[in-house]
N, C-alpha and C positions, 0 to 999 in steps of 0.2 A: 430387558435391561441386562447389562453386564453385573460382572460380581463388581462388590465395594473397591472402588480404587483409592483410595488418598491421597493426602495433599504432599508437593513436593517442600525442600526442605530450604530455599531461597529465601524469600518472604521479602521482609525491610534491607536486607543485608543488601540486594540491589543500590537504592538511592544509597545507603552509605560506603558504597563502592565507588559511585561515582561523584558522590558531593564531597564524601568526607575522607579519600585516600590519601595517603600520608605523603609531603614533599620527597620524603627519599624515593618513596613505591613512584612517585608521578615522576621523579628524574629518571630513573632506571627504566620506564617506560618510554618516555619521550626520547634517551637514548637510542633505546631498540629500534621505533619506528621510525626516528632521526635517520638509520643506517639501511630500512629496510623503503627509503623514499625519502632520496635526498636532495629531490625536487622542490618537497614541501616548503610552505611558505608560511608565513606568522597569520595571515587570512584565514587558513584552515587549522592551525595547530591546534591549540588550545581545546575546542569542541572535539575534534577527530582524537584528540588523545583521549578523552575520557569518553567519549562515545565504544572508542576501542576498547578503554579499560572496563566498559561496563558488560557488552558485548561478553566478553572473552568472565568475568565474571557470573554472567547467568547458563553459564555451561549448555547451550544448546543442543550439544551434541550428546547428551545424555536422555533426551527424548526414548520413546520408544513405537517401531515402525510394525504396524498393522499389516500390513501388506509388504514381508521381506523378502528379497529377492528371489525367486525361484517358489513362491506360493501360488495357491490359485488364487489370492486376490490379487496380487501381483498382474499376472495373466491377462484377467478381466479387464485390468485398467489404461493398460498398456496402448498406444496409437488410437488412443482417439482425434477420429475429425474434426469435432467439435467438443474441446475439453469441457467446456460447461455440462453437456448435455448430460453425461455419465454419473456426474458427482452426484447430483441428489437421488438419484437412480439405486446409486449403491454404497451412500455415506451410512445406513442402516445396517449395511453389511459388515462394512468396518467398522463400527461402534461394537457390533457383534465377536470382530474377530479380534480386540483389546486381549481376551484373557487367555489369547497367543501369540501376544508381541511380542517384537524383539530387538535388540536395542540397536538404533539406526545402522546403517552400513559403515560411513564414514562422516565428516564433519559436513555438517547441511550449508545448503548455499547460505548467503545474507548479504543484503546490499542495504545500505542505511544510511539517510544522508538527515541531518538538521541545517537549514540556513537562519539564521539570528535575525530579525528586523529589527528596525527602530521606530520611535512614534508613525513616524509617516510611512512605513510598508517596504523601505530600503533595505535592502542584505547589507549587513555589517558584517556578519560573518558567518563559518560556516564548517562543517564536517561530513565527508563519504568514507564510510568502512566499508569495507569487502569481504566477505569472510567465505571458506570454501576447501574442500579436501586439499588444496595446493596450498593454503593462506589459512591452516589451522588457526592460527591467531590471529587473525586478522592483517589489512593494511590498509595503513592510510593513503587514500585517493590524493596525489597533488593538481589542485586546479589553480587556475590564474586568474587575474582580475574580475573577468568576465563568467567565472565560476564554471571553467570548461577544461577537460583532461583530453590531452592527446598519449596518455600513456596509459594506457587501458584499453585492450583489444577485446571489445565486447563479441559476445557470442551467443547465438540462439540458441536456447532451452531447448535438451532431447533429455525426452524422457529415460530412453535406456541409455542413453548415454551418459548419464548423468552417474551410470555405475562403471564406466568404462574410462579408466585413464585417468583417474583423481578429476571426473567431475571438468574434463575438459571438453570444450564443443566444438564443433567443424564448418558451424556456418556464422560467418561474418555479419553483422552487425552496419559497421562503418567498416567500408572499404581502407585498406592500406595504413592499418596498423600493427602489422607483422612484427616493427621494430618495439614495440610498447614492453614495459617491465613487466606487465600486469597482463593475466589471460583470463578473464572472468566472464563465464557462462551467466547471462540473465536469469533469474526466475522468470515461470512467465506469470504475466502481469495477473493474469483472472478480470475480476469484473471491473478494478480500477482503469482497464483500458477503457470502460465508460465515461471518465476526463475526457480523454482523448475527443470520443464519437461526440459528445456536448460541447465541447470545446469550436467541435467542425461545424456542428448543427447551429449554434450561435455564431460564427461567421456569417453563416447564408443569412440569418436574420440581419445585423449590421450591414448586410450587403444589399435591403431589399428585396433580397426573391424570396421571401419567404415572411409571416412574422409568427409570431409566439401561437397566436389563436387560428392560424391556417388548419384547416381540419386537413389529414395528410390520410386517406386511403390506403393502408397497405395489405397487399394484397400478393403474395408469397407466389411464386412458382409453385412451389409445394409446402404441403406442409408436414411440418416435422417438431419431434420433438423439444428441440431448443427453442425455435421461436414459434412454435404455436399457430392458430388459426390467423385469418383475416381478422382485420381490425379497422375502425376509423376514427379518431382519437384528434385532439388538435396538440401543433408542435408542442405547445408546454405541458399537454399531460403525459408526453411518452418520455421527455425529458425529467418529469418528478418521480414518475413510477422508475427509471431510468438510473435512477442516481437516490433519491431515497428508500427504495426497498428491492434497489438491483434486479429488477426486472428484467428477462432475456430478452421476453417479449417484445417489450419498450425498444430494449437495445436494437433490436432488429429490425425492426420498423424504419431507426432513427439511421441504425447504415443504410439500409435500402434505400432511403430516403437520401442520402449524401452521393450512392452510384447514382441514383436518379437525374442526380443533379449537376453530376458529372464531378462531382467536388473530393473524392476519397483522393484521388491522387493530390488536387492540389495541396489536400489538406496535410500529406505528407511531403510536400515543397515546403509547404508554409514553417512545418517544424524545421525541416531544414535549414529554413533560411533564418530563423530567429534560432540556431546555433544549439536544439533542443535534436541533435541527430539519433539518438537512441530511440525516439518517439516514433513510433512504425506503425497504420495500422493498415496491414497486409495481405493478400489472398482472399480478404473474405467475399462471399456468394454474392453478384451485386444484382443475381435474382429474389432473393431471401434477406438478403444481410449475415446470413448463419455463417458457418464453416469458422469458428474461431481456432486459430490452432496457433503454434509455437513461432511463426512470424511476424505473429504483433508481439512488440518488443518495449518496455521502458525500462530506463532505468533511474534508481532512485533520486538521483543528481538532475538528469534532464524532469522528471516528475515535480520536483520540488522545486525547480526553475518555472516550472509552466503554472503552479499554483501563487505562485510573486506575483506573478502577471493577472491573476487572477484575483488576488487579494488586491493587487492595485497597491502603486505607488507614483511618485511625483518624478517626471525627466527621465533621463533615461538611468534604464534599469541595470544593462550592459550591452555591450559592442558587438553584432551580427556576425557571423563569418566575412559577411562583405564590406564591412567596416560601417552597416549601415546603424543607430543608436537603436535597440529596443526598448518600445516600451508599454506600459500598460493599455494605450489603444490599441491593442492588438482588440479588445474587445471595447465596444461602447460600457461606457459608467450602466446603462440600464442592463446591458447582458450579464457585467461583472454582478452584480447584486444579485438579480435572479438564477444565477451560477452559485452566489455562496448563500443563497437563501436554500437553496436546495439539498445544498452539502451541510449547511447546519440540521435541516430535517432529517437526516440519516436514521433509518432505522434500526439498522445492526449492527450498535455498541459492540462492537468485538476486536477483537486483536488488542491494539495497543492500548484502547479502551476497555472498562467493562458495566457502561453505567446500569445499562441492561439489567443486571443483575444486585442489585444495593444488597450488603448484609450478609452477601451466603459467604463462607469459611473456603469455597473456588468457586471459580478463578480468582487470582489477588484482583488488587485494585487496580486499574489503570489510572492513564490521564483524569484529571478530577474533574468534568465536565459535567453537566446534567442532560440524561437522557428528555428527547424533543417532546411536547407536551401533545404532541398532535396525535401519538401511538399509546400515551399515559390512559387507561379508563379511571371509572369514579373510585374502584378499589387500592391505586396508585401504582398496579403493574402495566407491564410492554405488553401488547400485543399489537404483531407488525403482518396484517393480513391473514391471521392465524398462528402465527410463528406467535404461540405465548415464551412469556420467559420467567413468568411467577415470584419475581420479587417487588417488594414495594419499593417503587424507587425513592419515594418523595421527602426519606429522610438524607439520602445521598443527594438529591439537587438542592437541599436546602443548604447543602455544606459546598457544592461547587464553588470551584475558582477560578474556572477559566471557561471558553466556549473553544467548541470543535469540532471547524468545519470538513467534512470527510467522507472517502469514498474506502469502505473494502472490499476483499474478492480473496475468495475462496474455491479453491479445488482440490479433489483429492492431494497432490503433490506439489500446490503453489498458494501462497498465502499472502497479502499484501492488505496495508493500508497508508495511507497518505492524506493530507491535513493539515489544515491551518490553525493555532494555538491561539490565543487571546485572551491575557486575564480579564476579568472580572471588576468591576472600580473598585479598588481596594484591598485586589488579591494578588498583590504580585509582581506589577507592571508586565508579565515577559510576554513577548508576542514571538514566535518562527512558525515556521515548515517543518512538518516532520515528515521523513515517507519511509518504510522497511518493508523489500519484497524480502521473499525466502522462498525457498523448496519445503517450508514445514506445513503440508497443509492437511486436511481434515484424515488424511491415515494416518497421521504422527499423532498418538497422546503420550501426556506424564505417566509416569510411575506410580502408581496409589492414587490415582484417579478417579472420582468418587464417580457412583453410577449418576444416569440423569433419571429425573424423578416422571415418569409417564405423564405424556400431555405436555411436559416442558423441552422449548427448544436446546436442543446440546452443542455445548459451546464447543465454537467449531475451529481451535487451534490449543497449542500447547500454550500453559499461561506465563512461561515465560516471555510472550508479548508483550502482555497488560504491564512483568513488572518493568521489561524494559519499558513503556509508557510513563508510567511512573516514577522511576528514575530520571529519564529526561527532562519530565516537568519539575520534577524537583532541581535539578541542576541548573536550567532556567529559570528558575524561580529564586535560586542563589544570584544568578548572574546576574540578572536585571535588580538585585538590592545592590551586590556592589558597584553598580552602575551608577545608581541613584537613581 
């Protein structure tokens, strides 16, 4: 264990940063980003302003980095093949090398998008912040009806480059946006690219060649680390392991399974063409599924579009590149269910969550959801395959208020979760999408960080997630009363 770390000095001041900031501070802001994106439109204001203001509030950039530039952890981590493989490998190393952090390089990435629904699963509205050595402060994303930016020239996550140049990258994204205001390097996604792969695997099913209970052989070229031995599993249990307790194994199976079928490419046509072009998922092994590296790409805007779709709503959602309508058929009513049945079972409450853990004094509170009953034992704590996490949850589900359905991903240097919100009858009315990648991932901890307790799984990001979590559901939870 590490020496005592303790708690950072944020707490509630979060939600009242963003619920309760005062007309004059929210004019003088709305000015600023009014002039730094004068594209923006009244669809995006309002959220994106105080998404921003809250953002820029929880001072992220005062983190501190385990692995700083020119260290041997650094070193170690540096050009992996397969970024998953590494992290759990040497997350014990970094927890170890805490009581010689040092405070991050420059302002960490953040992509952060909320889109607002209405009773029926409609975007009303919506907000993407960008945050990054270039856009200390943040900026507001302007997108158009169809909830889409052509002024942001995305860019694929390098590792070292991410120290070169304020955090600018060199490999393109969407073609032939050189002219864009905006230069923003993606995080890469980690294990939330698992939407993606379930999203593919439930087309083939809708499609017939496959269904849920097909026992699916997989059977590696090699094997390796990341995805593990042979297996033979049917489609829906490599999909639950897949997405409720982030399985690689599962993962892998479930791309090989997709080259098999010949379906990876289509399946990055398919995003194209429903106008979701950040959505990439690229190069990997289509003898193994393995080889995950810095070319599968989302970003938090196309992320949060593709879970609308998924949450399901009535007609069309928005307008195609081709002018064709999309809409929530992209997946049958039975795929959509068994998609967010799965994402409610989420095992690892973390990031902008932290139901996980009920009671302890860290992480803050996240989103106020209750951890899933399927990982709860008879004493009321988590354990997710072994992963204990030693608090009793049962007095925080008693007090939830909303449901949250969600996928995160975690690696040393990339951190992300994404999600669908839902009050509770009689908590709230608010329902959106949340998604926030970053660069802060399991080498960055707080400041006075308290040690983890042996045997118990260690919360694997800064808890400045949980409070932006928190914050947001509070500000949606203002917004939908004054709705009515």
């Amino acid at each position: 264990m590490g020496r005592p770390w303790g708690r950072g000095a944020i707490g509630l001041l979060t939600a009242a940063a963003l619920v309760g900031c005062s007309a004059e501070a929210g004019q003088v802001d709305a000015q600023r980003v009014a002039r730094a994106a004068p594209g923006e439109t009244g669809r995006t204001g309002k959220v994106a302003l105080q998404l921003r203001h809250t953002m820029n509030a929880l001072r992220f950039q005062e983190v501190l980095d385990t692995a700083p530039p020119g260290s041997a952890q650094a070193r170690t981590l540096m050009n992996a093949v397969d970024k998953e493989a590494q992290t759990v490998r040497q997350r014990r190393s970094l927890l170890a090398a805490a009581d010689d952090a040092k405070p991050i390089a420059q302002q960490p990435q953040m992509d952060a998008t909320i889109i607002e629904l209405d009773r029926r699963g409609r975007p009303v509205s919506s907000g993407t912040v960008l945050m990054s050595p270039r856009h200390p402060g943040g900026v507001v994303v302007p997108v158009d009806r169809d909830l889409s930016t052509t002024d942001v020239r995305w860019r694929q996550w390098d590792d070292q480059g991410w120290y070169a140049d304020k955090g600018q990258g060199t490999v393109d994204v969407v073609p032939g946006r050189e002219g864009a205001s905006v230069d923003h390097m993606l995080a890469y996604p980690a294990s939330v690219m698992k939407l993606m792969v379930s999203f593919g695997v439930l087309r083939l099913v809708d499609q017939g060649r496959i269904t849920l209970d097909t026992a699916y052989d997989y059977r590696p070229a090699e094997v390796n680390w990341l995805c593990g031995a042979p297996t033979n599993k049917t489609v829906g249990q490599y999909i639950d392991e897949s997405l409720t307790w982030s399985s690689n194994a599962a993962s892998c199976a479930l791309i090989k399974l997709l080259h098999d079928h010949e379906a990876v490419d289509a399946l990055n046509k398919t995003f194209q063409d429903l106008g979701l072009e950040t959505l990439q998922l690229k190069n990997t092994n289509p003898t193994t599924g393995g080889r995950w590296t810095n070319a599968i790409t989302m970003s938090s805007l196309d992320t949060a579009k593709l879970l609308t779709l998924v949450n399901g709503a009535p007609g069309k959602v928005w307008t195609a590149p081709d002018g064709a309508p999309v809409t929530s058929a992209v997946l049958s009513p039975s795929s959509r269910r068994f998609f967010l049945d799965k994402l409610k079972g989420q095992g690892y409450n973390d990031m902008l969550s932290s139901a996980n853990r009920c009671g302890a004094a860290y992480p803050a509170r996240g989103i106020p959801h209750a951890a899933p009953s399927r990982w709860i034992g008879a004493d009321g704590t988590v354990n997710v395959n072994g992963s204990r996490f030693g608090a009793d949850v049962r007095p925080c589900n008693a007090k939830a208020e909303v449901t949250f359905a969600h996928k995160t991903g975690w690696v040393n240097n990339a951190a992300g979760d994404a999600g669908i919100v839902r009050a509770l009858p009689g908590k709230g009315g608010r329902s959106y999408i949340v998604v926030v990648f970053s660069n802060l991932g399991t080498q960055y901890v707080d400041a006075n960080r308290p040690s983890t307790p042996e045997g118990i799984y260690p919360y694997s990001y800064t808890e400045k997630f949980a409070e932006l979590g928190r914050a947001i559901d509070a500000y949606e939870k203002t917004r939908a009363r004054l709705r009515g």
